[in-house]
Each structure stands twice: as C-alpha cells, then as structure tokens.
BALOBA-1460 file (C-alpha; in Angstrom, 3 decimals):
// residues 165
<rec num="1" residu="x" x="21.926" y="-12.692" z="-20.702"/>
<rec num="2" residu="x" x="20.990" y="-12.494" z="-16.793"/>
<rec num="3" residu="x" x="18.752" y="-9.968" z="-15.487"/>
<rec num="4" residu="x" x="18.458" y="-9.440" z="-11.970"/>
<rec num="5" residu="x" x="16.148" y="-8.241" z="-9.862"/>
<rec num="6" residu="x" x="16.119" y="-7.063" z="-6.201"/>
<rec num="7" residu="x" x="13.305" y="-6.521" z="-3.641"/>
<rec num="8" residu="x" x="13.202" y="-5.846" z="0.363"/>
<rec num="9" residu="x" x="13.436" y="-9.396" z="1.881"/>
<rec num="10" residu="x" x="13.083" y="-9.935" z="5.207"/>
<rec num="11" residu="x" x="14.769" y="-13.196" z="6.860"/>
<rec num="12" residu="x" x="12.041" y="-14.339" z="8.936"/>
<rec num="13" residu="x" x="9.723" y="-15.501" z="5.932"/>
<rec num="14" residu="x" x="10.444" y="-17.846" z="2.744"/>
<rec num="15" residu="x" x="11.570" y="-15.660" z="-0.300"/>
<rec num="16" residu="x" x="11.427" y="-16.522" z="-4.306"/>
<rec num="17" residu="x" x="14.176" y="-16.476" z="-6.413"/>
<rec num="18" residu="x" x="13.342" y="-17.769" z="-10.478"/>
<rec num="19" residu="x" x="14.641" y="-18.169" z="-13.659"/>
<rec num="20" residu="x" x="12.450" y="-16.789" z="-16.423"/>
<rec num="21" residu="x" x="13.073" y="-17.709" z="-20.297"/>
<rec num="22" residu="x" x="13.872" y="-14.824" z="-23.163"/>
<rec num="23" residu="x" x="14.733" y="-14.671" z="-26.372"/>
<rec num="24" residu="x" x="14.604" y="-18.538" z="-26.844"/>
<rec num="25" residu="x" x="16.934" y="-19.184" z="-24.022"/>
<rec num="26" residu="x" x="16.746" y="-23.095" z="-22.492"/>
<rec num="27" residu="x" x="15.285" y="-24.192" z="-19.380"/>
<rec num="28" residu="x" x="17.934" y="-24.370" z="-16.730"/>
<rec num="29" residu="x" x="15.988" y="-26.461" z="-14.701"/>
<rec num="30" residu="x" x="15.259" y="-26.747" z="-11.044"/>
<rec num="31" residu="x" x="18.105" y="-25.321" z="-8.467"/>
<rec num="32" residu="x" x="18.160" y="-25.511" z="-4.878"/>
<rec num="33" residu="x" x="19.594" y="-22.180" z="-4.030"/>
<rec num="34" residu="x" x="19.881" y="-23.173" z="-0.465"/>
<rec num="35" residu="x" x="22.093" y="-25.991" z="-1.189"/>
<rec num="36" residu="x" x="24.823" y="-23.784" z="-2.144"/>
<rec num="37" residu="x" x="26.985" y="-23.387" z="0.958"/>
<rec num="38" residu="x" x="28.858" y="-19.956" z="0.677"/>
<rec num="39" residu="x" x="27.702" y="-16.993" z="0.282"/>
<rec num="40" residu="x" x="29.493" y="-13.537" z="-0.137"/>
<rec num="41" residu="x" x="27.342" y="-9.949" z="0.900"/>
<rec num="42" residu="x" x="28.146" y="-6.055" z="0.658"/>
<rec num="43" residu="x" x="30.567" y="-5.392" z="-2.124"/>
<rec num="44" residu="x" x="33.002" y="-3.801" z="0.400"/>
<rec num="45" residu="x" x="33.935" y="-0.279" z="1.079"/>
<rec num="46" residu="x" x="33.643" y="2.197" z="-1.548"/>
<rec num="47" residu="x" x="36.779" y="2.775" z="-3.012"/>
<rec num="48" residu="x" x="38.741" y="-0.551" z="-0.944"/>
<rec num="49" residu="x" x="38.717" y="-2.865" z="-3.837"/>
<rec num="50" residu="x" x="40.101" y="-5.943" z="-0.838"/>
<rec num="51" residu="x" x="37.446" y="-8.548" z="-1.878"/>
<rec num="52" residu="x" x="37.466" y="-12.187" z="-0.126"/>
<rec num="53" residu="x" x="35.980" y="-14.859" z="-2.327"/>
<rec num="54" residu="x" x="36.312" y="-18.761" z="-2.598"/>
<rec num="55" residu="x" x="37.502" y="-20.942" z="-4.841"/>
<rec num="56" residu="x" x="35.995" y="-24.131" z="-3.590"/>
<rec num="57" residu="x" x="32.853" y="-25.458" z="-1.417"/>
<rec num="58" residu="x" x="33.445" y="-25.909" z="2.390"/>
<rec num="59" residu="x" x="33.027" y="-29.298" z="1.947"/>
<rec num="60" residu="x" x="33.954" y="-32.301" z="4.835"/>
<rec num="61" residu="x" x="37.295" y="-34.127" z="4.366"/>
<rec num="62" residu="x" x="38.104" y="-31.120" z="1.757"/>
<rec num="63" residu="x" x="39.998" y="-28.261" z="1.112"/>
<rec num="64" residu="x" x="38.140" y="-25.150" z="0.946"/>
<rec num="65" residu="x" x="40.812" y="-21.781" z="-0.897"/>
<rec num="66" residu="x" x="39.750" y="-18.531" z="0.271"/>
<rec num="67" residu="x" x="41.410" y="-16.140" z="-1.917"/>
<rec num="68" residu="x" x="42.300" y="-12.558" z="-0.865"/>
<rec num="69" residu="x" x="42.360" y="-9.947" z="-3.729"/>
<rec num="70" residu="x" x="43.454" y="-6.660" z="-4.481"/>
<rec num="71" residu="x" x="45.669" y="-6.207" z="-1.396"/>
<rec num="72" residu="x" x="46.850" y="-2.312" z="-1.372"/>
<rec num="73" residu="x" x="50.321" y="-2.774" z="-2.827"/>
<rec num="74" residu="x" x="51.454" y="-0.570" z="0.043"/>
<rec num="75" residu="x" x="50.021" y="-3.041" z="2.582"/>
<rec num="76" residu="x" x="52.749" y="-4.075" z="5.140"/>
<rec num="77" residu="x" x="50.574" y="-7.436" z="6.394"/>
<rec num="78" residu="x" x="47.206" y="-8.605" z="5.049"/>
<rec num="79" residu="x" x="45.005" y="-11.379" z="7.110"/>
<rec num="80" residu="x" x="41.847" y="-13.592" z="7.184"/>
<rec num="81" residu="x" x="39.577" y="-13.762" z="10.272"/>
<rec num="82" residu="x" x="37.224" y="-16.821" z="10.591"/>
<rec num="83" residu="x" x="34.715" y="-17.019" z="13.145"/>
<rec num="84" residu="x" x="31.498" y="-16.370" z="14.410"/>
<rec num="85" residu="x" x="28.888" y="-14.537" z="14.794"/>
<rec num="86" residu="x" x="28.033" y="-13.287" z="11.767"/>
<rec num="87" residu="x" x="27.285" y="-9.726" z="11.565"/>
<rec num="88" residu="x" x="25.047" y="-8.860" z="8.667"/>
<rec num="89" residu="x" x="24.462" y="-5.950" z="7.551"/>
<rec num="90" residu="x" x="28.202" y="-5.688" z="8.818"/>
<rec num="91" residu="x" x="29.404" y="-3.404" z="11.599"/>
<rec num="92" residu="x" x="29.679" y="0.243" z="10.437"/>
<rec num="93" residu="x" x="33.667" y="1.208" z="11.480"/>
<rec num="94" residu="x" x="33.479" y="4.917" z="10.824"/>
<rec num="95" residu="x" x="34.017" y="5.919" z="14.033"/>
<rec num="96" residu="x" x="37.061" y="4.098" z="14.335"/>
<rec num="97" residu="x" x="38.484" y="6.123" z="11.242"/>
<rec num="98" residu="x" x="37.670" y="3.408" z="8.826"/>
<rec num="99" residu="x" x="34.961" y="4.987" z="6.353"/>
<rec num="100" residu="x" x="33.025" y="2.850" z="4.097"/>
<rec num="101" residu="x" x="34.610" y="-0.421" z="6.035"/>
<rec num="102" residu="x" x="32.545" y="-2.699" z="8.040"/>
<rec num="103" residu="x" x="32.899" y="-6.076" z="10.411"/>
<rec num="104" residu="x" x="31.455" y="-8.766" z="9.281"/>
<rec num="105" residu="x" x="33.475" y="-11.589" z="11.272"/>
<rec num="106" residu="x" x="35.005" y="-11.902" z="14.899"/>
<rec num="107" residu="x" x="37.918" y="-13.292" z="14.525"/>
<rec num="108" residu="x" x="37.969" y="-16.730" z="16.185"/>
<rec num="109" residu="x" x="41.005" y="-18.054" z="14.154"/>
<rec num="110" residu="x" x="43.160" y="-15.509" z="12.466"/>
<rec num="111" residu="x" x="45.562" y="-16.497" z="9.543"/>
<rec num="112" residu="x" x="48.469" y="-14.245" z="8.231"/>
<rec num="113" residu="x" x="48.493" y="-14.066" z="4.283"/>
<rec num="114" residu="x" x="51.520" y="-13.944" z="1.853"/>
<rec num="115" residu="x" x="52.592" y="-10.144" z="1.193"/>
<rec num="116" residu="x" x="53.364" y="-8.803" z="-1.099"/>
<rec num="117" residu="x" x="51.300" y="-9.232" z="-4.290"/>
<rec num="118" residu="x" x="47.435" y="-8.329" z="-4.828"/>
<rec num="119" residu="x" x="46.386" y="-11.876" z="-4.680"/>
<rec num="120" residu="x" x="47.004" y="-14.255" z="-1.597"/>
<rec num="121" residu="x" x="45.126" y="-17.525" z="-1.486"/>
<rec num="122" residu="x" x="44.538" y="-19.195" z="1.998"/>
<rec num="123" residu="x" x="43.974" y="-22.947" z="2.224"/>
<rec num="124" residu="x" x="42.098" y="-24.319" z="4.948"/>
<rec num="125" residu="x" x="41.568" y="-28.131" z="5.461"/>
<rec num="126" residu="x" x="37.805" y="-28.585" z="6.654"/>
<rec num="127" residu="x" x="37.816" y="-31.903" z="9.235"/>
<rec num="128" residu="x" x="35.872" y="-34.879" z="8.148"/>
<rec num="129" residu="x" x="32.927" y="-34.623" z="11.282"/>
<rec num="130" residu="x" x="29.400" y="-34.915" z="10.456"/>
<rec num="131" residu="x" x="29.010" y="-33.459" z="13.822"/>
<rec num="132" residu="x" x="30.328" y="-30.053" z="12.120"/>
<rec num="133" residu="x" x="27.456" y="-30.519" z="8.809"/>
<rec num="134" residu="x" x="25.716" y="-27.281" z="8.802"/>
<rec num="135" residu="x" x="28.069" y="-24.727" z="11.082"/>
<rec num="136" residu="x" x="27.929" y="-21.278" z="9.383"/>
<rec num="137" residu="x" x="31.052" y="-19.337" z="9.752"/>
<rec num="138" residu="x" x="31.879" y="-15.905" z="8.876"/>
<rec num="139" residu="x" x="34.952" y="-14.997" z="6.935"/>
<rec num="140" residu="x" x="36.634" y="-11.741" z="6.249"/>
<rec num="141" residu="x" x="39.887" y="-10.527" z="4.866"/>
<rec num="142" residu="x" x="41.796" y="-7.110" z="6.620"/>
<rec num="143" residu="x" x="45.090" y="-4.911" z="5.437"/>
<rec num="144" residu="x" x="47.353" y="-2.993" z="7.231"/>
<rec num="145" residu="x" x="48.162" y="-0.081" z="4.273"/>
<rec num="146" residu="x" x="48.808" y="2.991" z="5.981"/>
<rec num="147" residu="x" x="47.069" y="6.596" z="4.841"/>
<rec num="148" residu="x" x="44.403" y="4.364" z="3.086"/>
<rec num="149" residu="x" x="42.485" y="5.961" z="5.864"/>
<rec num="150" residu="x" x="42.869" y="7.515" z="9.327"/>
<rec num="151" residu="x" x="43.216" y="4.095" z="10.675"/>
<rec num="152" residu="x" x="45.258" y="2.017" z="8.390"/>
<rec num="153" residu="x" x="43.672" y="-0.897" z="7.844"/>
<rec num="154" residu="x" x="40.791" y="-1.615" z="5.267"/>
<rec num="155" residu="x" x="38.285" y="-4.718" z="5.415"/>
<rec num="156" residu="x" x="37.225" y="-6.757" z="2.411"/>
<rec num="157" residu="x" x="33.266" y="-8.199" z="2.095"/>
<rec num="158" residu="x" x="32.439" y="-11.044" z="3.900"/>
<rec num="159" residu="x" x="31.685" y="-14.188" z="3.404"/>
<rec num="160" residu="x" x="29.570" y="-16.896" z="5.146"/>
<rec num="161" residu="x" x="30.531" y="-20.107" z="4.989"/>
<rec num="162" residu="x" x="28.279" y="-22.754" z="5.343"/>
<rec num="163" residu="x" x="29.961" y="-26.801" z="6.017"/>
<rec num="164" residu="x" x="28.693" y="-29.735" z="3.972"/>
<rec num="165" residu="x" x="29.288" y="-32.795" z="3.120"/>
C-alpha cells in the first residue's frame, strides 16, 4: 500500500520526498527522484478525460512513445504539441470558451495523431547529441470534438520532458 502525502512546495528551495515502512513492508532503498526524466502535472480538465502520458524515457539515440488517450470518439483530428516554455500551473483557457482546459506547451513542433480510436501513440526518435542532455520540453495533446465546449477543442495534461542519456 502507498500513502501519499501533499504539502505547499515552493520551487525555489530543496523539497523532501520519503518512503516510510508499515505493516512489515521492505526497504525500497535509496531513489533519486530527480533522475527520473518525465514528469506529467494537473490531471486535465474536469470532465476531458484526453490524458498524454509516456511509454518510454526521453532517452539519447532512443525512441521515446507518447501516447494520447481517451480521444472524444467524436473528435474529427487529435494532435501533440512539443515545445517550450513550459507553462506550469498551465494557462487558464476559459476565456477562450474552453472551461477547465489549460496550456501547458507552445507548440514548437506539432504532430497530427491517428483518428479515429481513443488511443493514438506518437513515436518520436530523440537524436543522439550530448549537446541536447538536459533540455526540458513541454508536451501536450489537443482534440478537435465539436460541442465538447464552446470552442471545440479540449487539451490533455502536460507533460515535461526532460532528455538523458
């Protein structure tokens, strides 16, 4: 069993994150949380189930998936936006007629993904540069599926990618 536990962090001092044993459960040992190179926030707009997630590590000289789900199945195009900067908390859209959606990515490369079907999977071929060890992207998955709201499209979480090697 996992228990978690949130407090207010702010991001310009060190934070704690632990492991504490119950019920007889083993050590798990040291981890390096800040090692782990992607990390997803906000849990998307309430009631737009489109979630972005990944299925592998942005990793040099690898293939990194970024998989799409729960496209509306009355979406007529679905995409992915990589770029930067990174906008966390997220850009409230409201006043664009998007309620509950937010921007979490500018676009620098968009990609078009396979409709229809709730599930599209993107692969994207991360070049073997050290040069590029480090970069933190921001990802973030969009539908077109009209009447969801009074603009028609609906964002998924984001994601921040982080290359390494």
């Amino acid at each position: 069993d996992v228990e978690m536990r949130w407090q207010a962090c702010s991001r310009d001092r060190d934070v704690l994150a632990c492991w504490r044993l119950r019920n007889g459960g083993a050590n798990p040992g040291g981890i390096d949380l800040s090692a782990i190179p992607s990390t997803g926030w906000s849990t998307g707009a309430e009631g737009n189930p489109l979630s972005l997630d990944t299925l592998s590590r942005p990793v040099l000289g690898a293939t990194c998936t970024l998989e799409t789900t729960n496209i509306p199945s009355n979406a007529l195009f679905a995409g992915l936006l990589i770029g930067l900067p990174i906008h966390d908390p997220g850009i409230d859209l409201t006043l664009l007629g998007m309620p509950g959606c937010r921007q979490y990515a500018l676009g620098i490369q968009g990609f078009g993904l396979a409709v229809p079907g709730p599930t599209s999977p993107l692969a994207l071929a991360i070049p073997n540069d050290s040069g590029l060890v480090g970069l933190t992207l921001a990802a973030q998955s969009i539908a077109h599926a009209p009447h969801v709201n009074a603009f028609g499209l609906v964002t998924s979480n984001g994601l921040r990618l982080t290359l390494g090697n």
